[in-house]
C-alpha positions in Angstrom: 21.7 64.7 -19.3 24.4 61.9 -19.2 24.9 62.7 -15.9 21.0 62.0 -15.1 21.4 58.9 -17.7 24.4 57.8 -15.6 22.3 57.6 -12.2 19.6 56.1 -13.3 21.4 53.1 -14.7 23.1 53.1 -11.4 19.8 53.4 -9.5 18.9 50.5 -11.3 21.7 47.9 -11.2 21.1 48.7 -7.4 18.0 48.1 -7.8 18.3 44.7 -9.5 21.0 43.5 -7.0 18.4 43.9 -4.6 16.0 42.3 -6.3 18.7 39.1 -6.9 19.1 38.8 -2.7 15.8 39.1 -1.8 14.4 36.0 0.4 11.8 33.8 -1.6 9.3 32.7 0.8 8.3 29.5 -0.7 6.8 28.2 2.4 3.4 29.7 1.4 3.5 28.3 -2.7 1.5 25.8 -1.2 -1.3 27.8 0.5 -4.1 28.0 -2.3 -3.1 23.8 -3.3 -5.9 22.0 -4.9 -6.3 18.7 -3.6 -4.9 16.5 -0.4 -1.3 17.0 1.2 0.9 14.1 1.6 1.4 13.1 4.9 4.8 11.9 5.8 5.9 9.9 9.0 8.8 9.7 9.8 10.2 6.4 12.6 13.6 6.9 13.6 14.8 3.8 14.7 16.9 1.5 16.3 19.2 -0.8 14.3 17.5 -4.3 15.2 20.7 -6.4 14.1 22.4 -4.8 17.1 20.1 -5.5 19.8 21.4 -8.4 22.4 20.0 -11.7 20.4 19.1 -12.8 24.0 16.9 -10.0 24.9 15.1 -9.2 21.7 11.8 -11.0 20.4 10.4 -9.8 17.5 7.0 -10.5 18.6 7.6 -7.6 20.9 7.4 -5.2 17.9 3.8 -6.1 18.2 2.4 -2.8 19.9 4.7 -0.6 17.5 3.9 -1.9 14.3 -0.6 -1.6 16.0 0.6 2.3 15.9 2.1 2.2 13.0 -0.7 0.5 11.2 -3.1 2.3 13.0 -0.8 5.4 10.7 -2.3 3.9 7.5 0.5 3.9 5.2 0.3 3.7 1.4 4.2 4.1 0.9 6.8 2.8 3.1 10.5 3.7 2.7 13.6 2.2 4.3 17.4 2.7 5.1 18.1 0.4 2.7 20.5 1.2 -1.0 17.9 0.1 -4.0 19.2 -2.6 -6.3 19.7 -0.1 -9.3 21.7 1.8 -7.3 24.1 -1.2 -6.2 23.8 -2.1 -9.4 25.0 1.3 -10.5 28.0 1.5 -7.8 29.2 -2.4 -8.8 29.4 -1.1 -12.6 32.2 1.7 -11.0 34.8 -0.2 -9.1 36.9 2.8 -9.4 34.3 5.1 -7.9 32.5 3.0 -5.1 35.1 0.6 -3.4 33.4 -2.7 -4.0 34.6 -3.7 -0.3 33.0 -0.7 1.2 29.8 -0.8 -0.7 29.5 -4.6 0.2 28.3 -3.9 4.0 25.2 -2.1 1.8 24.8 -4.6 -1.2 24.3 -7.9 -0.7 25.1 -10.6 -4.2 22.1 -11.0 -6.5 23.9 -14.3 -8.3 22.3 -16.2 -6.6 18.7 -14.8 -7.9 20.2 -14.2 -11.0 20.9 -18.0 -11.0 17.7 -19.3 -10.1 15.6 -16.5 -12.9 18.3 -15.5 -15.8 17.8 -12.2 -14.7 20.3 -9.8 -13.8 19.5 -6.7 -12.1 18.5 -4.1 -14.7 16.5 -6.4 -16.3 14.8 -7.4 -13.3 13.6 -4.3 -12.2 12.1 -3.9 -15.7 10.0 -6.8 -15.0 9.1 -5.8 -11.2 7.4 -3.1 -13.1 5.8 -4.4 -15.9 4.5 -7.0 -13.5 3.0 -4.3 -10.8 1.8 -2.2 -13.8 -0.8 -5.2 -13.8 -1.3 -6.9 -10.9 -4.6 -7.9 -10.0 -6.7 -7.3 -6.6 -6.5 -11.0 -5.9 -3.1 -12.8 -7.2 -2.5 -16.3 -6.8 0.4 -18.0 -4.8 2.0 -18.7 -8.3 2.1 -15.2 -8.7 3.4 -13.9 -5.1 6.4 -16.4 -6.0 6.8 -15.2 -9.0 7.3 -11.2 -8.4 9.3 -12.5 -4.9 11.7 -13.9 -7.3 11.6 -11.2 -9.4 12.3 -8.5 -6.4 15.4 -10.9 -5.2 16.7 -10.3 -8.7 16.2 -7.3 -8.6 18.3 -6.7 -5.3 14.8 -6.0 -3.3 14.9 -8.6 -0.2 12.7 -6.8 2.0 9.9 -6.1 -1.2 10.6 -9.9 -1.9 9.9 -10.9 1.7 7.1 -8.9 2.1 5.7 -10.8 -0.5 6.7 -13.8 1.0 4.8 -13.3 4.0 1.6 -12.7 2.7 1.6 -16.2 1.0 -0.3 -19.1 3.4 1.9 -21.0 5.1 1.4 -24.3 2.6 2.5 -22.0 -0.3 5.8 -20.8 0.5 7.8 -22.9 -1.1 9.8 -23.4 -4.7 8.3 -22.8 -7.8 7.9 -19.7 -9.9 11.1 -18.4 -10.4 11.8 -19.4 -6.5 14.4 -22.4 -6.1 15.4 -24.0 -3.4 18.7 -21.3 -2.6 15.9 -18.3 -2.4 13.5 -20.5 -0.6 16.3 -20.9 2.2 17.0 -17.1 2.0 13.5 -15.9 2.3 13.0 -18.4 5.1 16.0 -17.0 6.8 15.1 -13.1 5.9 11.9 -13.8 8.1 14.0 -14.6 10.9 16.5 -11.9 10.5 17.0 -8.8 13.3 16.2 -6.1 10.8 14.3 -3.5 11.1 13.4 -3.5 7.3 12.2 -7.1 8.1 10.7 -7.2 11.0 9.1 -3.5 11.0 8.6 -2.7 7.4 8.0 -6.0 5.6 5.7 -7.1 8.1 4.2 -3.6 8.4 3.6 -3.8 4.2 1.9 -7.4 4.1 -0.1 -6.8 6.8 -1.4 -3.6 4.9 -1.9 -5.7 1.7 0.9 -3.2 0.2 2.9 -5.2 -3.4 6.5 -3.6 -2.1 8.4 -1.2 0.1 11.0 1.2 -1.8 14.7 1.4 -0.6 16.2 5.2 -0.7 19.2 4.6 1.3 22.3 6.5 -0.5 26.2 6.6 -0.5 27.0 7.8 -3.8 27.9 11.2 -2.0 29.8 10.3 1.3 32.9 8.6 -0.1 35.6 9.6 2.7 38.3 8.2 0.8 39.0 11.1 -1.9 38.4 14.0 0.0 40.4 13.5 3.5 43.4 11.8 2.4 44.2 9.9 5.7 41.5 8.0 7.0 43.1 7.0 9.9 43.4 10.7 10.9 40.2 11.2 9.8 38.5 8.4 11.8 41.0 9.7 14.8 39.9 13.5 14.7 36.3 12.5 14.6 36.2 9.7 17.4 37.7 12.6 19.3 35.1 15.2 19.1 32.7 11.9 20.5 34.6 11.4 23.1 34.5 15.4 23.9 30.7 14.9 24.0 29.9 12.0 25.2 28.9 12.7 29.1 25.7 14.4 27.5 25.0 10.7 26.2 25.4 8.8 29.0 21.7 8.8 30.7 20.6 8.6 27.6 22.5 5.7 26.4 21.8 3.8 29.7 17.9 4.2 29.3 18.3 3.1 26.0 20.1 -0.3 27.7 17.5 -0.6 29.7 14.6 -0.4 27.2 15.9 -2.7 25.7 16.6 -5.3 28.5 13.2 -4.9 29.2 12.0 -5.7 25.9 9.7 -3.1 25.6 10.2 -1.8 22.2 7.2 0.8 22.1 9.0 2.3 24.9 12.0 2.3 23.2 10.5 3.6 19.8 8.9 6.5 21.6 11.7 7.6 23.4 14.7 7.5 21.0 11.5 9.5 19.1 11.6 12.2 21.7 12.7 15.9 20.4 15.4 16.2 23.6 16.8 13.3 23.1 17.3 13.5 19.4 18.5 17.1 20.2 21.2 15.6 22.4 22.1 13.3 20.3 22.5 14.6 17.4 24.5 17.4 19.5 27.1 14.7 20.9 27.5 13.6 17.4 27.6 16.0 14.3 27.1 19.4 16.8 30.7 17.5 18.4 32.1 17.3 15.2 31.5 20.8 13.9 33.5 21.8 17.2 36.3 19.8 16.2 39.7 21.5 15.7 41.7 19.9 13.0 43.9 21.1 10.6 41.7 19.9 7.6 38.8 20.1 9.3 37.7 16.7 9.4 34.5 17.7 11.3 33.2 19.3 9.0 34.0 17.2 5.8 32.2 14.0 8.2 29.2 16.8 8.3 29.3 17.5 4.9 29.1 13.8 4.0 26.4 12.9 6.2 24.3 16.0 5.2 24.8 15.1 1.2 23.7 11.4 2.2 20.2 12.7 3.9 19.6 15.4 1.1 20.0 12.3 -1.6 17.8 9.7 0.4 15.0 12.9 0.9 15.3 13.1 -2.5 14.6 9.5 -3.2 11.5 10.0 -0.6 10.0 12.4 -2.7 10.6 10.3 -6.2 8.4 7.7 -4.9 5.1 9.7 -4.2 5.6 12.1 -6.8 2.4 10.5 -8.8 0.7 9.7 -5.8 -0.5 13.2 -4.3 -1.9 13.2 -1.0 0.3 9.9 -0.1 0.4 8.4 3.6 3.8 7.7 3.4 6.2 6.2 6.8 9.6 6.1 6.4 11.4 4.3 8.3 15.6 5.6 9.2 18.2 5.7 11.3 17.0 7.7 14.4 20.1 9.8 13.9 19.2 10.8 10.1 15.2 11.7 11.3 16.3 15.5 12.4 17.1 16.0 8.9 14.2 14.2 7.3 11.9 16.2 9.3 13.6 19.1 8.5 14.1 18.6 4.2 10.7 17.0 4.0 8.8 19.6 5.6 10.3 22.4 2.9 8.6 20.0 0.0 5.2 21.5 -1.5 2.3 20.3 -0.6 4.2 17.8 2.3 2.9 17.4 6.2 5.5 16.3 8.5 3.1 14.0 11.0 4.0 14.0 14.7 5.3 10.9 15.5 4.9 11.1 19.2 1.5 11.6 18.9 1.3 8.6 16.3 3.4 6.1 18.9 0.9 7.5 21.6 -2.2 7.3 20.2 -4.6 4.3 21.9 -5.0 1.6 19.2 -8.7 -0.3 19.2 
Protein backbone atom coordinates (compact mmCIF):
# COMPACT_ATOMS: atom_id res chain seq x y z
CA UNK A 1 0.00 0.00 0.00
CA UNK A 2 2.82 2.59 0.75
CA UNK A 3 4.46 1.33 -2.05
CA UNK A 4 1.27 2.14 -4.38
CA UNK A 5 1.04 5.59 -2.20
CA UNK A 6 4.75 6.11 -3.02
CA UNK A 7 4.17 5.95 -6.95
CA UNK A 8 1.44 7.79 -7.21
CA UNK A 9 2.87 10.78 -5.61
CA UNK A 10 5.73 10.28 -7.82
CA UNK A 11 3.49 9.86 -10.93
CA UNK A 12 2.24 13.05 -9.96
CA UNK A 13 5.18 15.41 -9.20
CA UNK A 14 6.04 14.09 -12.76
CA UNK A 15 3.14 14.95 -13.79
CA UNK A 16 3.09 18.50 -12.44
CA UNK A 17 6.66 19.22 -13.72
CA UNK A 18 5.22 18.58 -16.95
CA UNK A 19 2.59 20.63 -16.57
CA UNK A 20 5.18 23.69 -15.32
CA UNK A 21 7.24 23.27 -18.89
CA UNK A 22 4.52 23.15 -21.05
CA UNK A 23 4.52 25.90 -23.93
CA UNK A 24 1.68 28.52 -23.50
CA UNK A 25 0.45 29.47 -26.82
CA UNK A 26 -0.73 32.92 -26.19
CA UNK A 27 -0.72 33.77 -29.73
CA UNK A 28 -4.33 32.62 -30.09
CA UNK A 29 -5.74 34.61 -26.47
CA UNK A 30 -6.64 37.03 -28.95
CA UNK A 31 -8.75 34.95 -31.43
CA UNK A 32 -12.43 35.34 -29.98
CA UNK A 33 -11.41 39.58 -29.12
CA UNK A 34 -14.37 41.75 -29.03
CA UNK A 35 -13.90 44.89 -30.71
CA UNK A 36 -11.08 46.48 -33.35
CA UNK A 37 -7.25 45.51 -33.18
CA UNK A 38 -4.76 48.18 -33.00
CA UNK A 39 -2.81 48.69 -35.86
CA UNK A 40 0.73 49.54 -35.41
CA UNK A 41 3.31 50.96 -38.12
CA UNK A 42 6.28 50.79 -37.63
CA UNK A 43 9.05 53.55 -40.00
CA UNK A 44 12.43 52.78 -39.42
CA UNK A 45 14.38 55.58 -40.28
CA UNK A 46 17.19 57.43 -41.15
CA UNK A 47 18.68 59.93 -38.61
CA UNK A 48 17.93 63.32 -40.53
CA UNK A 49 20.65 65.38 -38.42
CA UNK A 50 23.22 63.26 -40.25
CA UNK A 51 22.30 63.71 -43.74
CA UNK A 52 24.83 66.09 -45.95
CA UNK A 53 23.20 69.67 -44.99
CA UNK A 54 23.95 70.35 -48.76
CA UNK A 55 21.97 67.52 -50.17
CA UNK A 56 18.98 67.37 -47.93
CA UNK A 57 15.57 69.55 -48.30
CA UNK A 58 13.03 68.87 -46.08
CA UNK A 59 10.51 69.56 -48.61
CA UNK A 60 11.59 66.32 -50.10
CA UNK A 61 9.92 64.46 -47.17
CA UNK A 62 6.86 65.53 -49.02
CA UNK A 63 5.86 62.05 -50.79
CA UNK A 64 6.82 60.15 -47.39
CA UNK A 65 4.92 61.97 -45.09
CA UNK A 66 1.55 61.69 -48.40
CA UNK A 67 2.05 57.80 -47.34
CA UNK A 68 2.34 58.15 -44.10
CA UNK A 69 -0.81 60.35 -43.82
CA UNK A 70 -2.45 58.41 -46.23
CA UNK A 71 -1.66 55.55 -42.91
CA UNK A 72 -4.09 57.60 -40.78
CA UNK A 73 -2.45 57.80 -37.52
CA UNK A 74 -4.13 58.57 -34.19
CA UNK A 75 -0.83 57.98 -32.17
CA UNK A 76 2.57 58.80 -33.15
CA UNK A 77 5.67 57.75 -31.16
CA UNK A 78 9.35 58.73 -31.55
CA UNK A 79 13.01 57.93 -30.64
CA UNK A 80 12.96 60.49 -28.40
CA UNK A 81 13.64 60.11 -24.05
CA UNK A 82 10.19 61.78 -22.48
CA UNK A 83 10.69 64.73 -20.18
CA UNK A 84 9.73 62.63 -17.00
CA UNK A 85 12.12 60.31 -17.70
CA UNK A 86 15.11 62.97 -18.11
CA UNK A 87 13.60 64.41 -15.45
CA UNK A 88 13.91 61.08 -13.55
CA UNK A 89 17.63 60.35 -14.73
CA UNK A 90 18.82 64.26 -13.75
CA UNK A 91 17.32 63.54 -10.09
CA UNK A 92 20.20 60.34 -10.11
CA UNK A 93 23.54 61.76 -10.99
CA UNK A 94 25.01 58.71 -9.53
CA UNK A 95 22.99 56.36 -11.70
CA UNK A 96 22.70 58.21 -15.16
CA UNK A 97 26.02 60.13 -15.86
CA UNK A 98 24.59 63.53 -16.41
CA UNK A 99 27.31 63.91 -19.38
CA UNK A 100 26.11 60.90 -21.11
CA UNK A 101 22.44 61.46 -20.70
CA UNK A 102 22.95 65.06 -22.06
CA UNK A 103 23.25 63.92 -25.87
CA UNK A 104 19.34 62.69 -25.02
CA UNK A 105 18.12 65.60 -22.65
CA UNK A 106 18.22 68.83 -23.70
CA UNK A 107 17.88 71.87 -20.53
CA UNK A 108 14.31 72.88 -19.68
CA UNK A 109 15.57 76.23 -17.67
CA UNK A 110 15.03 77.97 -20.13
CA UNK A 111 11.06 77.05 -20.25
CA UNK A 112 11.14 76.82 -16.77
CA UNK A 113 12.22 80.53 -16.93
CA UNK A 114 9.78 81.81 -19.14
CA UNK A 115 6.48 79.66 -17.21
CA UNK A 116 7.68 78.93 -13.33
CA UNK A 117 7.24 75.53 -14.14
CA UNK A 118 9.59 72.86 -13.71
CA UNK A 119 9.20 69.55 -15.25
CA UNK A 120 6.88 67.43 -13.00
CA UNK A 121 4.77 70.14 -12.67
CA UNK A 122 4.51 70.78 -16.14
CA UNK A 123 3.47 67.56 -17.31
CA UNK A 124 0.68 67.78 -14.70
CA UNK A 125 -0.59 70.67 -16.54
CA UNK A 126 -0.05 69.25 -20.22
CA UNK A 127 -2.64 66.94 -18.96
CA UNK A 128 -5.08 68.69 -17.22
CA UNK A 129 -5.01 70.98 -20.16
CA UNK A 130 -5.56 68.01 -22.90
CA UNK A 131 -8.15 66.54 -20.49
CA UNK A 132 -10.15 69.66 -21.84
CA UNK A 133 -9.29 70.92 -24.88
CA UNK A 134 -11.74 71.93 -27.12
CA UNK A 135 -12.35 70.99 -31.03
CA UNK A 136 -11.47 74.51 -31.97
CA UNK A 137 -8.66 76.29 -29.63
CA UNK A 138 -7.60 79.65 -30.12
CA UNK A 139 -3.98 80.85 -30.88
CA UNK A 140 -3.83 81.93 -27.21
CA UNK A 141 -4.29 78.57 -26.44
CA UNK A 142 -1.87 76.69 -28.98
CA UNK A 143 0.86 79.04 -27.22
CA UNK A 144 -0.12 78.35 -24.19
CA UNK A 145 0.10 74.23 -24.12
CA UNK A 146 3.49 74.93 -26.55
CA UNK A 147 4.86 76.48 -23.54
CA UNK A 148 3.60 74.08 -21.38
CA UNK A 149 5.13 71.00 -23.58
CA UNK A 150 8.74 72.92 -23.65
CA UNK A 151 8.47 72.84 -19.89
CA UNK A 152 7.67 69.84 -19.83
CA UNK A 153 10.79 68.67 -21.84
CA UNK A 154 8.38 67.93 -25.07
CA UNK A 155 9.97 69.95 -28.12
CA UNK A 156 8.56 67.99 -30.77
CA UNK A 157 4.68 68.03 -29.00
CA UNK A 158 5.54 71.82 -28.47
CA UNK A 159 6.47 72.34 -32.12
CA UNK A 160 3.79 70.41 -33.40
CA UNK A 161 1.69 72.81 -31.88
CA UNK A 162 3.59 75.44 -33.10
CA UNK A 163 2.98 74.62 -36.59
CA UNK A 164 -0.47 74.46 -36.66
CA UNK A 165 -0.77 78.12 -35.53
CA UNK A 166 -1.18 80.77 -38.77
CA UNK A 167 1.71 82.27 -39.57
CA UNK A 168 0.60 85.95 -37.94
CA UNK A 169 0.23 83.99 -34.56
CA UNK A 170 3.36 82.53 -33.86
CA UNK A 171 4.83 84.73 -31.77
CA UNK A 172 5.22 85.57 -27.80
CA UNK A 173 2.53 85.59 -25.48
CA UNK A 174 1.01 82.85 -23.40
CA UNK A 175 3.54 81.36 -21.51
CA UNK A 176 5.88 81.79 -24.85
CA UNK A 177 8.76 84.55 -24.54
CA UNK A 178 10.96 85.65 -26.73
CA UNK A 179 13.95 82.70 -25.74
CA UNK A 180 11.12 79.84 -26.76
CA UNK A 181 9.89 81.88 -29.62
CA UNK A 182 13.66 81.70 -31.08
CA UNK A 183 13.74 77.92 -30.13
CA UNK A 184 10.52 76.93 -31.74
CA UNK A 185 11.53 78.99 -34.78
CA UNK A 186 14.75 77.13 -34.91
CA UNK A 187 13.10 73.55 -34.00
CA UNK A 188 11.18 74.11 -37.43
CA UNK A 189 14.21 74.30 -39.16
CA UNK A 190 16.08 71.54 -37.51
CA UNK A 191 17.28 68.10 -39.51
CA UNK A 192 15.21 65.81 -37.26
CA UNK A 193 13.30 63.36 -38.01
CA UNK A 194 11.00 63.94 -34.92
CA UNK A 195 10.66 67.49 -36.55
CA UNK A 196 10.39 67.26 -39.80
CA UNK A 197 8.53 63.63 -40.11
CA UNK A 198 6.51 63.50 -36.91
CA UNK A 199 5.64 66.99 -35.88
CA UNK A 200 4.68 67.85 -39.23
CA UNK A 201 3.07 64.47 -39.78
CA UNK A 202 0.83 65.32 -36.25
CA UNK A 203 -0.33 68.94 -37.21
CA UNK A 204 -1.09 68.13 -40.38
CA UNK A 205 -3.45 65.29 -38.92
CA UNK A 206 -4.93 67.86 -36.36
CA UNK A 207 -3.27 65.50 -33.68
CA UNK A 208 -2.60 67.83 -29.78
CA UNK A 209 1.02 65.89 -29.29
CA UNK A 210 3.31 63.10 -30.20
CA UNK A 211 4.65 60.78 -27.23
CA UNK A 212 8.48 60.16 -26.77
CA UNK A 213 9.27 56.37 -25.61
CA UNK A 214 12.94 56.46 -26.20
CA UNK A 215 14.84 54.69 -23.18
CA UNK A 216 18.30 54.35 -21.54
CA UNK A 217 17.65 53.60 -18.09
CA UNK A 218 18.74 49.92 -18.94
CA UNK A 219 21.93 50.22 -21.24
CA UNK A 220 24.40 51.90 -18.91
CA UNK A 221 27.79 50.27 -20.26
CA UNK A 222 29.73 51.82 -17.58
CA UNK A 223 28.95 49.27 -14.51
CA UNK A 224 28.77 46.15 -16.21
CA UNK A 225 32.04 46.04 -18.61
CA UNK A 226 34.54 47.67 -16.49
CA UNK A 227 36.83 49.03 -19.40
CA UNK A 228 35.06 50.88 -21.93
CA UNK A 229 37.80 51.34 -23.94
CA UNK A 230 38.00 47.57 -24.33
CA UNK A 231 34.64 47.35 -24.60
CA UNK A 232 34.24 49.95 -27.38
CA UNK A 233 37.52 48.06 -28.96
CA UNK A 234 36.01 44.45 -28.91
CA UNK A 235 32.84 45.66 -30.41
CA UNK A 236 34.24 48.00 -33.27
CA UNK A 237 35.99 44.78 -34.09
CA UNK A 238 33.27 42.43 -34.68
CA UNK A 239 32.00 45.59 -37.28
CA UNK A 240 34.79 45.56 -38.96
CA UNK A 241 34.62 41.49 -39.24
CA UNK A 242 31.24 42.28 -40.92
CA UNK A 243 31.36 45.02 -42.69
CA UNK A 244 31.85 43.82 -46.57
CA UNK A 245 28.11 42.55 -46.23
CA UNK A 246 27.37 46.44 -45.77
CA UNK A 247 29.08 47.88 -48.36
CA UNK A 248 26.41 47.80 -51.44
CA UNK A 249 24.20 48.53 -49.02
CA UNK A 250 25.75 51.46 -47.49
CA UNK A 251 26.67 52.87 -51.01
CA UNK A 252 22.95 52.82 -52.17
CA UNK A 253 22.08 54.39 -49.18
CA UNK A 254 24.81 57.40 -50.30
CA UNK A 255 23.34 57.55 -53.27
CA UNK A 256 19.64 57.90 -52.19
CA UNK A 257 20.52 60.32 -50.44
CA UNK A 258 22.59 62.40 -53.03
CA UNK A 259 19.72 62.15 -54.98
CA UNK A 260 17.34 63.43 -52.61
CA UNK A 261 14.79 61.05 -52.97
CA UNK A 262 13.83 60.24 -49.51
CA UNK A 263 10.72 57.86 -50.41
CA UNK A 264 13.33 55.90 -52.10
CA UNK A 265 15.37 56.00 -49.33
CA UNK A 266 12.54 55.31 -46.70
CA UNK A 267 11.39 52.21 -48.62
CA UNK A 268 14.58 50.70 -48.98
CA UNK A 269 16.33 50.97 -45.63
CA UNK A 270 12.39 49.45 -44.98
CA UNK A 271 13.27 46.45 -46.98
CA UNK A 272 13.30 42.94 -44.95
CA UNK A 273 16.96 42.01 -46.75
CA UNK A 274 18.38 44.79 -46.00
CA UNK A 275 17.39 45.15 -42.40
CA UNK A 276 18.38 41.42 -42.32
CA UNK A 277 21.89 42.37 -43.29
CA UNK A 278 22.15 44.86 -41.29
CA UNK A 279 21.19 44.01 -38.38
CA UNK A 280 23.46 40.88 -39.16
CA UNK A 281 26.71 43.17 -39.68
CA UNK A 282 25.85 44.71 -36.48
CA UNK A 283 24.36 42.77 -33.31
CA UNK A 284 24.58 39.14 -35.39
CA UNK A 285 28.72 40.46 -35.58
CA UNK A 286 28.74 41.07 -32.10
CA UNK A 287 27.27 37.89 -30.86
CA UNK A 288 30.28 36.23 -32.93
CA UNK A 289 32.60 38.26 -31.05
CA UNK A 290 35.30 36.35 -29.03
CA UNK A 291 36.29 38.22 -25.93
CA UNK A 292 37.15 37.26 -22.75
CA UNK A 293 34.15 39.02 -21.04
CA UNK A 294 32.12 38.82 -23.82
CA UNK A 295 31.54 42.19 -24.65
CA UNK A 296 29.23 41.09 -27.57
CA UNK A 297 27.04 39.98 -25.83
CA UNK A 298 26.76 42.47 -22.91
CA UNK A 299 26.45 45.41 -26.12
CA UNK A 300 23.36 42.79 -27.21
CA UNK A 301 22.04 42.56 -23.96
CA UNK A 302 21.90 46.40 -23.63
CA UNK A 303 20.42 47.09 -26.84
CA UNK A 304 17.80 44.28 -26.44
CA UNK A 305 16.79 45.72 -22.75
CA UNK A 306 16.57 49.37 -24.47
CA UNK A 307 13.90 48.05 -27.28
CA UNK A 308 11.97 45.86 -24.74
CA UNK A 309 11.62 49.27 -22.41
CA UNK A 310 10.70 51.63 -25.49
CA UNK A 311 8.00 48.64 -26.69
CA UNK A 312 6.84 48.90 -23.47
CA UNK A 313 6.38 52.55 -23.56
CA UNK A 314 4.54 51.88 -27.08
CA UNK A 315 2.09 49.96 -25.60
CA UNK A 316 1.48 52.46 -22.36
CA UNK A 317 0.30 54.99 -24.77
CA UNK A 318 -2.68 53.14 -26.55
CA UNK A 319 -3.50 51.08 -23.69
CA UNK A 320 -7.07 53.19 -23.36
CA UNK A 321 -7.31 53.63 -26.91
CA UNK A 322 -8.24 50.03 -28.32
CA UNK A 323 -8.22 49.60 -31.86
CA UNK A 324 -5.46 52.67 -32.13
CA UNK A 325 -3.67 53.52 -35.64
CA UNK A 326 -0.64 54.04 -34.11
CA UNK A 327 3.07 54.93 -36.37
CA UNK A 328 6.02 54.84 -34.64
CA UNK A 329 8.64 56.22 -35.82
CA UNK A 330 12.66 54.52 -34.83
CA UNK A 331 15.86 53.96 -35.59
CA UNK A 332 15.83 51.60 -38.70
CA UNK A 333 18.14 49.47 -36.69
CA UNK A 334 15.71 49.08 -33.60
CA UNK A 335 12.40 48.23 -36.16
CA UNK A 336 13.39 44.24 -36.27
CA UNK A 337 12.73 44.22 -32.77
CA UNK A 338 9.62 46.43 -32.65
CA UNK A 339 8.13 44.31 -35.27
CA UNK A 340 8.94 41.42 -33.47
CA UNK A 341 7.81 42.52 -29.48
CA UNK A 342 4.81 44.39 -30.89
CA UNK A 343 3.43 41.71 -32.78
CA UNK A 344 3.35 39.24 -29.38
CA UNK A 345 1.00 42.08 -27.76
CA UNK A 346 -2.84 41.11 -27.64
CA UNK A 347 -5.06 42.33 -29.74
CA UNK A 348 -1.83 44.23 -31.89
CA UNK A 349 -1.40 44.17 -36.01
CA UNK A 350 2.00 44.70 -37.11
CA UNK A 351 0.99 46.81 -40.61
CA UNK A 352 3.29 46.15 -43.60
CA UNK A 353 5.22 49.06 -44.17
CA UNK A 354 6.28 48.34 -47.60
CA UNK A 355 3.04 48.11 -48.68
CA UNK A 356 2.13 51.45 -46.71
CA UNK A 357 5.38 53.35 -48.52
CA UNK A 358 4.01 51.80 -51.89
CA UNK A 359 0.64 52.38 -51.84
CA UNK A 360 -0.50 55.18 -54.72
CA UNK A 361 -1.61 58.32 -52.69
CA UNK A 362 -4.79 60.41 -54.47
Amino acid sequence: MKQRLAMYGLSMVLAWSGLAHAQVDLSVLDDDMAGRRAQVLVLGSVHLAEMPEADFKPESLQPLLDRLAAFKPGVITIEAISGESCDLMARHPAVYDPEGISPYCSSPDEAKAATGLDVPSAIAEVKKTLADWPAQPEPAQRRHLAALFLAANDRTSALTQWLQLPEAERHAGDGLDDVLVARLGKAMTHNAENYQIAARLAARLGLQRVFATDDHTGDSYEAPYGDLQAFGTAIQQAWDASAAQMRPITSRVDELKKRGDMLALYRYINRPDVLSAKIDSDFGAAMRETSSRHYGQLYVAGWETRNLRMVANIRAVFIERPGARVLSIVGASHKPWFDSLLGQMQGVDVVDVEKVLRAPVD
